[in-house]
C-alpha positions in Angstrom: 0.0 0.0 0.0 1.2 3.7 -1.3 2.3 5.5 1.8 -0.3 8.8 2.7 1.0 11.6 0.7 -0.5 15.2 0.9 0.1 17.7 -2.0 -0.3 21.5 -2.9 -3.1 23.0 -2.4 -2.8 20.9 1.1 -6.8 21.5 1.7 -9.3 19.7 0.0 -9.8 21.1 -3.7 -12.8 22.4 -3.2 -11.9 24.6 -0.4 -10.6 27.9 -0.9 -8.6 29.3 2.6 -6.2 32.2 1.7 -4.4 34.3 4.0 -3.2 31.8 6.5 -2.0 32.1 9.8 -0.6 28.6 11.0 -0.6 28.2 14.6 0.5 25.2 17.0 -1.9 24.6 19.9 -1.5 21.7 21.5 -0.3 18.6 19.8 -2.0 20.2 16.3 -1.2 22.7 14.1 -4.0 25.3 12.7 -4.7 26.8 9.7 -6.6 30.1 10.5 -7.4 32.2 7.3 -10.4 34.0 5.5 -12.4 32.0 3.5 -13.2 32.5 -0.2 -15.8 30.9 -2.1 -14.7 28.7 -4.7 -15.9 30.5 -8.0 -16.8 33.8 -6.1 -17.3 37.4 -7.4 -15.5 39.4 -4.6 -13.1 38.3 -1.6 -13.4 36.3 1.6 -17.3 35.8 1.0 -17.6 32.7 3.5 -17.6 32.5 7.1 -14.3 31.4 9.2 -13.4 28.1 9.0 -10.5 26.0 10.3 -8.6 23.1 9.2 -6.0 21.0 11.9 -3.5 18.7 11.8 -1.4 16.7 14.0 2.3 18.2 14.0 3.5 14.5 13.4 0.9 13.6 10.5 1.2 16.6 7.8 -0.9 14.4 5.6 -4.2 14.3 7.6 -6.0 18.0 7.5 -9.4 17.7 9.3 -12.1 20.5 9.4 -13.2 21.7 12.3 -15.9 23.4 11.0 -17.5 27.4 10.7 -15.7 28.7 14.1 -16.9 32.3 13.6 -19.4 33.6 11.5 -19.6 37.3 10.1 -23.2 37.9 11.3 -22.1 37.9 14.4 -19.8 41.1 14.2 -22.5 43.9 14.7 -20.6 45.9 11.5 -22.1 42.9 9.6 -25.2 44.9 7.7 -22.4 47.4 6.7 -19.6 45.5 5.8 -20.7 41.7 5.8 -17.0 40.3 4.8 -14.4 39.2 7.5 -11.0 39.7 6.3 -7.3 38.1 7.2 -7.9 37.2 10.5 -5.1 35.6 13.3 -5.6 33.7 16.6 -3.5 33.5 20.4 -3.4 32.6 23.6 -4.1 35.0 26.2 -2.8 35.1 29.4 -5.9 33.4 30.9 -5.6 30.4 28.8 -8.2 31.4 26.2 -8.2 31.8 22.2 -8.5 35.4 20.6 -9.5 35.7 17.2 -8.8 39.3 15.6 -10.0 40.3 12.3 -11.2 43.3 10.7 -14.7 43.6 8.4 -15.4 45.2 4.4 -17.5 45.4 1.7 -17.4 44.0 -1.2 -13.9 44.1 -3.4 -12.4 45.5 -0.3 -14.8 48.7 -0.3 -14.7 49.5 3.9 -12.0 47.5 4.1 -9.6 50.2 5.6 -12.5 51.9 8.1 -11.6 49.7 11.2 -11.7 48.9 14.0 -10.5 45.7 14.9 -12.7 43.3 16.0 -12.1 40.4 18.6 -14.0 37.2 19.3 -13.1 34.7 22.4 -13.3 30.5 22.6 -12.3 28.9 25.0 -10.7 26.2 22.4 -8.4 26.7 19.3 -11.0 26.0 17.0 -14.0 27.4 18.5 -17.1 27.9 18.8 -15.8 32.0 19.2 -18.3 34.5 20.5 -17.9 38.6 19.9 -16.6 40.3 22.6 -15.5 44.1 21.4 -13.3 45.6 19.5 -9.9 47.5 20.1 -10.2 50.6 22.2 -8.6 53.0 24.8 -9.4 52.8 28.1 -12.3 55.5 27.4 -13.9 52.9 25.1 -13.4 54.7 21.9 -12.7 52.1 19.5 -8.5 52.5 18.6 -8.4 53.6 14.6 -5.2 55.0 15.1 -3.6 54.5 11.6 -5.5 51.7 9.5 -6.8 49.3 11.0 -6.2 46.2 8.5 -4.7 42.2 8.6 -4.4 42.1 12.3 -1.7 39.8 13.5 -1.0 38.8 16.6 1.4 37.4 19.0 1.7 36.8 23.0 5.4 37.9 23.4 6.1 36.4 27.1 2.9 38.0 28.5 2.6 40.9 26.5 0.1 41.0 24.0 1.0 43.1 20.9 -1.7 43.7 17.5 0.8 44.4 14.3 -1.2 45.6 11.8 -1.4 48.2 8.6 -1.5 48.9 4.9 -0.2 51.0 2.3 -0.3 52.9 -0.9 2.6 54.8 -2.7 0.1 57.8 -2.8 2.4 59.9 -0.4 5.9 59.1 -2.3 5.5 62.5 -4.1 7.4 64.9 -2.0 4.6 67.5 -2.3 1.6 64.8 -1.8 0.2 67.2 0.9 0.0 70.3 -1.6 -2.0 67.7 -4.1 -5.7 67.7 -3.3 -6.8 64.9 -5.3 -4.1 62.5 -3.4 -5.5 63.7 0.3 -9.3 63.6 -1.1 -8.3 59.8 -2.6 -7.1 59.0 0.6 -9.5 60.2 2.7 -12.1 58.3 0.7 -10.3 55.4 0.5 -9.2 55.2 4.3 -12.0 56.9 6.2 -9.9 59.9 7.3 -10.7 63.4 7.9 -8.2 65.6 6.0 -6.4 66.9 9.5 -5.4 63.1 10.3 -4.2 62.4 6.8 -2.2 65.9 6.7 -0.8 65.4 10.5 -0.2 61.9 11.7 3.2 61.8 12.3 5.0 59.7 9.4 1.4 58.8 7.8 -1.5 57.2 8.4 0.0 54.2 6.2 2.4 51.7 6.8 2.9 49.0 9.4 2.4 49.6 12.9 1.9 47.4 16.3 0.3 48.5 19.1 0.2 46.8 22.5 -3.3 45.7 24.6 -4.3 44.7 28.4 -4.8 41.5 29.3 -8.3 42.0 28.4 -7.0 41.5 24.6 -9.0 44.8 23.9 -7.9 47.9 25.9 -5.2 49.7 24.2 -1.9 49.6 26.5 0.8 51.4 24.6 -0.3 54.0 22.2 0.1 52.6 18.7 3.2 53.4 16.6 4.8 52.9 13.2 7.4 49.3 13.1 8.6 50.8 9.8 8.4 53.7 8.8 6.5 54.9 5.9 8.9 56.2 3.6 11.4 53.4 2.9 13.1 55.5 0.1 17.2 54.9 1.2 16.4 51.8 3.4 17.2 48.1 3.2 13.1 48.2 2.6 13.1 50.3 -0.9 12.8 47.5 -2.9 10.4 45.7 -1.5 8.2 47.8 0.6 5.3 46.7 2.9 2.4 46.7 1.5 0.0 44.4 3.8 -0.3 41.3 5.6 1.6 41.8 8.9 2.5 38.9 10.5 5.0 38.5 13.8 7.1 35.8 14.6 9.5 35.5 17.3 12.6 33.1 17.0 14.9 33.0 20.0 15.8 36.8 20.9 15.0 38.1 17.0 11.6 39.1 16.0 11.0 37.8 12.0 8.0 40.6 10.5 7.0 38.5 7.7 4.7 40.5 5.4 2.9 41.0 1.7 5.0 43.6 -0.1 3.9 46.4 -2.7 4.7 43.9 -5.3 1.8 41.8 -4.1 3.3 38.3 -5.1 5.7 38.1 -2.4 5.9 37.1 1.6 8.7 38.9 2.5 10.6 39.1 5.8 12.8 41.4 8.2 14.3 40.7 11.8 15.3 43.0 14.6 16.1 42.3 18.3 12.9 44.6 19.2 9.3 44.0 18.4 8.6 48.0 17.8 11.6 49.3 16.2 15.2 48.8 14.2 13.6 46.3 11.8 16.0 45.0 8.9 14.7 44.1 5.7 15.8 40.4 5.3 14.9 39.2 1.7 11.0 36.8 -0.2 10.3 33.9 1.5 8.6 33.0 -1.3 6.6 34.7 -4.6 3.5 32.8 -6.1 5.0 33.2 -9.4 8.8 32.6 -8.5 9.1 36.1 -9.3 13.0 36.8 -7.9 13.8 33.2 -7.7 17.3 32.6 -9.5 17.0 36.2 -10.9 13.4 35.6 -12.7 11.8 38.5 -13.7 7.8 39.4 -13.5 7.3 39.2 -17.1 8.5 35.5 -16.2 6.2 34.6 -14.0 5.4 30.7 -14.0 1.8 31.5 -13.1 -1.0 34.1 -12.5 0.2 36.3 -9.5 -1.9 38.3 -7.1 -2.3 38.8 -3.5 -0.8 36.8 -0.9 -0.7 36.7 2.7 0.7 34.2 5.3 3.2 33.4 7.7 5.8 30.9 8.7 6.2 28.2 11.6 7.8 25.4 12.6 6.3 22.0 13.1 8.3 18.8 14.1 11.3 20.4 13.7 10.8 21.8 10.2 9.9 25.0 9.6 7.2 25.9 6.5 6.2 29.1 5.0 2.3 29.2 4.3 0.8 31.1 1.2 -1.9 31.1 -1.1 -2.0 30.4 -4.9 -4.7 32.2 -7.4 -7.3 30.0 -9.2 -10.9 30.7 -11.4 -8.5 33.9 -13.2 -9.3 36.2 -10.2 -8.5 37.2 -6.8 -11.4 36.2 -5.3 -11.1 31.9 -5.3 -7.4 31.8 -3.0 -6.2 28.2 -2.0 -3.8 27.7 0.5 -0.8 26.2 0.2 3.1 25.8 1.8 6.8 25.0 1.3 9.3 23.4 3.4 12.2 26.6 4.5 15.4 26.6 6.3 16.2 29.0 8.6 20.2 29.9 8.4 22.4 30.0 11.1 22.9 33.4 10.1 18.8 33.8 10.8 18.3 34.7 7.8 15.9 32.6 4.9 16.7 31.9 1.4 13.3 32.1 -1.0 12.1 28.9 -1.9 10.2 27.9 -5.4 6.5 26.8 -5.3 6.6 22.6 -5.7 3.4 20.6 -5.9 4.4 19.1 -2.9 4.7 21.3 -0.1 3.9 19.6 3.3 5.1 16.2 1.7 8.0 14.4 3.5 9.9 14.5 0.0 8.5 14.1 -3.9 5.1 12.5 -4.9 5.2 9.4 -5.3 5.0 8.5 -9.2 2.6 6.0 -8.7 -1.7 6.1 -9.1 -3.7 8.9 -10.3 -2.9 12.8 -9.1 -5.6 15.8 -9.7 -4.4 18.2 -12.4 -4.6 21.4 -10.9 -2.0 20.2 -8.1 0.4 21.7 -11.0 2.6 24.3 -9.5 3.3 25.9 -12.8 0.4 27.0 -15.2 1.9 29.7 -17.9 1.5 30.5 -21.2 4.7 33.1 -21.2 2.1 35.9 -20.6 0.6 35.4 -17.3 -1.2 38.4 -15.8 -1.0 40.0 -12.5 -4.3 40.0 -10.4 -6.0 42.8 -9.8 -8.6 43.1 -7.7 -11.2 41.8 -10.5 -12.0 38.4 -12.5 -10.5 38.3 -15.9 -12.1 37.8 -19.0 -9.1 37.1 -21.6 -8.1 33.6 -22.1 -5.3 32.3 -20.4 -4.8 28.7 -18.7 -6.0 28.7 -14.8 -7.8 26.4 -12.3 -11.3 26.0 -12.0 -14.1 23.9 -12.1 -17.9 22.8 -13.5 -19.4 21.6 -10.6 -17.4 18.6 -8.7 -14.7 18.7 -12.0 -11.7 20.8 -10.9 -9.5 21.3 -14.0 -6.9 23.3 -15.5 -8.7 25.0 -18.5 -8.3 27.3 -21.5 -5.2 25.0 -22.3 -3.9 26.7 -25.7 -0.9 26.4 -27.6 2.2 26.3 -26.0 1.0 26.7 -22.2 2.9 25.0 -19.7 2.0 22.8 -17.3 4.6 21.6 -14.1 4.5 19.5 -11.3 7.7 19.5 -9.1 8.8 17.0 -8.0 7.6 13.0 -8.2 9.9 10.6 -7.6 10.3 7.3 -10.1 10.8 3.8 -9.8 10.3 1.6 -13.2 6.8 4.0 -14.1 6.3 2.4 -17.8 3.1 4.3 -18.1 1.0 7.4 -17.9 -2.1 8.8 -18.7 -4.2 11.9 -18.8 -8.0 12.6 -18.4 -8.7 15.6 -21.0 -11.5 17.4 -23.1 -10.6 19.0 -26.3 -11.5 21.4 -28.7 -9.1 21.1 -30.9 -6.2 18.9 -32.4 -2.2 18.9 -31.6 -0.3 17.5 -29.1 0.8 17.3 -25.5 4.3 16.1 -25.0 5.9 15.5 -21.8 9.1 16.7 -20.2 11.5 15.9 -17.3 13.4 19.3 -18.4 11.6 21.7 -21.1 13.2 21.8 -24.8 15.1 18.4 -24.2 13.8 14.5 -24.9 10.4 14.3 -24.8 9.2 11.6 -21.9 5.9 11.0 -23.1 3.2 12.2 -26.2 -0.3 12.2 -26.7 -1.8 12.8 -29.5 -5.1 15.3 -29.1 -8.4 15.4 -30.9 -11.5 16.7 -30.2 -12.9 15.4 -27.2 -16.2 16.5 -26.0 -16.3 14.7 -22.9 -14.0 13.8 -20.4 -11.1 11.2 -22.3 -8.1 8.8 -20.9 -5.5 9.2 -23.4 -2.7 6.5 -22.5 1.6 6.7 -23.3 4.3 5.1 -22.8 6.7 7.3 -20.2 10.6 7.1 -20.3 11.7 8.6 -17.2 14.9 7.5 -15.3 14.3 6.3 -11.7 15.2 9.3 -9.6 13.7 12.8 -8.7 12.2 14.5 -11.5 10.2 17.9 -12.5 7.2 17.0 -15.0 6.2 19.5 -17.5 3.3 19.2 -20.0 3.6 20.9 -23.0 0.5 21.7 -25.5 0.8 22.4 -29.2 -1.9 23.0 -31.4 -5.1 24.5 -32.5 -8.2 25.4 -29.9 -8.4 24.7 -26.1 -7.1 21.6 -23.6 -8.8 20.7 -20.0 -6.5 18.8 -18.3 -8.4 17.0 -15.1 -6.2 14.2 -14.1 -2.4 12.2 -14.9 -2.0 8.8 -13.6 1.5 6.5 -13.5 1.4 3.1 -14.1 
């Protein structure tokens, strides 16, 4: 019998849990996240829900259900989406969930607060208790209030959270009406508080609560500041997704950058201040890895949000791949990383096999969309929208998950499986046109495999011969010809 393998996206297909914030309680590690509806028209338009594993079984997610549901937030007739949310321990021994509420396509988004629910286990049920506020009770919208992450530094319970634009790079932004009226519009902000907060409204910030988890401690304050022109942070500055780690005496800020595609880190010895940019943990199109540029992107990029942790022994960065050509149907996935003596962490590429101990298994029948390269040398950027032009993506007619709009010469790659005497393979396809699809352990060198393609209306096995050295190999699918491929399945034998 096959040993358990578990693949990329980790989560069963049909579920679509972006932003994730893994956390180990107990003997189990959980994925908290928002929750997108597979096929949907606008982000995070399901209710919380949480997926554990045991830290010594990486193969066996289990649900644990809807822990919070957005009609409980009393903002919920007004903004009825709950966004990137995180979860920790409080001092009493309870679970805090943070999270913050918008409209549709992120209208609201930035308006805050910060809202908190309680359980009294990791995965719930939670129940509203508040929101963030001084010790007056107004609610704490000091900055923008967005992504909350959280952590429970040896008793102390800090909130890092934060987004921003490059509206105020112009040196005379505050003399351009149209930028503060933009930003006031977009951010909820009277024109005073844009015009006088001290190094911007924007950017990413921390503030520290009691042991209440609501009632602000520390007045909140800017991590980073703002303007990273002439920093290690001018490249790649923050854009969202703030997410703390602390790792022995160095705090690791892992967060989403202003090129959207990337999870990018920096460390300091403080948790407020002095933070050093540290490099991409990892892009969802390999963007930066071994000097690839965006136009090279080896698949639809868009937003991305998660964090790292380590479980058994082995750290893993979480992150979230694009599917159905739009921002709005996120899947989660993750990737083995090492952690340098140094501290610091190398980007890894995106693999198909992620939590796996080691390559697939070339052996049985794998879905098609665990592919961890879709391009046809063009791949957009996401955008806050669902595309219309035709390019190949994931996404499904009912129960059928596929890779579709297959044309010619898209590229399809799985890393890694490994092989052992495979003599066969197959592939489950509808077509509408005719050409081929050859097979590649390395692209533009002997083909592996060929199948000839004609018009297939319904879903057809086509069967080849494979010749693939025993060993560790990438597999890449290669289309040429006239009209359009779904590819739902590939099978060893």
């Amino acid at each position: 019998m096959m040993k358990k393998q578990v693949y990329n996206p980790f989560l069963p297909l049909y579920e679509h849990i972006p932003d994730g914030e893994p956390h180990i309680f107990g003997d189990r590690i959980y994925l908290f996240g928002s929750h997108d509806k597979e096929g949907g028209d606008t982000f995070c338009m399901l209710d919380y829900t949480v997926y554990s594993a045991p830290i010594n079984d990486l193969t066996d997610w289990k649900c644990e259900g809807v822990i919070y549901r957005a009609n409980q937030d009393p903002d919920f007739k007004e903004r009825p989406y709950m966004y990137a949310p995180d979860v920790v321990r409080g001092n009493d021994g309870r679970y805090y969930l943070y999270y913050c509420m918008s409209g549709r396509c992120g209208q609201g988004g930035y308006f805050g607060p910060i809202s908190v629910a309680v359980s009294d286990e990791p995965a719930g049920k939670y129940e509203y208790i508040g929101y963030v506020h001084y010790p007056d009770g107004r609610p704490m919208k000091k900055f923008i209030c967005f992504d909350p992450g959280v952590i429970n530094d040896n008793g102390v319970i800090r909130i890092y959270y934060g987004t921003q634009s490059d509206y105020e790079q112009k040196d005379d932004w505050k003399s351009d009406d149209s930028i503060v009226e933009k930003e006031m519009a977009m951010f909820n902000k009277s024109r005073e508080e844009i015009l006088n907060t001290e190094g911007s409204v924007m950017g990413p910030c921390m503030v520290v609560v009691e042991d209440d988890m609501m009632t602000v401690k520390e007045e909140p304050i800017h991590i980073i500041p703002y303007d990273t022109r002439g920093t290690s942070f001018e490249s790649h500055p923050f854009f969202e997704a703030s997410s703390m780690r602390k790792i022995g005496d160095t705090y690791y800020f892992i967060y989403s950058s202003m090129h959207n595609h990337e999870l990018c880190y920096a460390t300091s010895k403080h948790p407020d201040r002095d933070f050093v940019f540290g490099g991409t943990i990892v892009s969802n199109g390999d963007i930066g890895l071994n000097g690839r540029k965006e136009n090279e992107r080896l698949n639809m990029t868009g937003t991305t949000h998660g964090s790292i942790e380590n479980i058994n022994g082995q750290w893993y960065v979480f992150y979230h791949r694009l599917t159905h050509k739009s921002d709005y149907s996120r899947q989660a996935c993750a990737e083995k990383i090492n952690i340098e003596n140094d501290g610091s962490i190398k980007q890894v590429e995106i693999t198909s096999c992620g939590l796996n101990d080691g390559p697939l298994i070339a052996n049985g029948e794998y879905p098609a969309v665990i592919a961890c390269n879709i391009t046809n040398g063009n791949m957009p950027h996401g955008s806050n929208s669902i595309y219309t032009e035709s390019f190949p993506n994931v996404n499904n007619r009912g129960e059928d998950r596929f890779i579709g709009e297959i044309a010619d010469g898209t590229i399809i790659g799985y890393k890694y499986f490994s092989f052992d005497n495979v003599k066969k393979l197959s592939v489950l396809l509808t077509s509408t046109g005719i050409g081929t699809l050859t097979v590649y352990t390395d692209i533009g060198q002997t083909e592996a495999a060929r199948f000839d393609i004609q018009s297939f209306s319904d879903w057809t096995l086509l069967k080849s011969a494979i010749n693939v050295s025993n060993g560790i190999h990438p597999l890449y699918f290669i289309y040429k010809g006239t009209g359009f491929i779904e590819l739902k399945s590939i099978k060893f034998d």
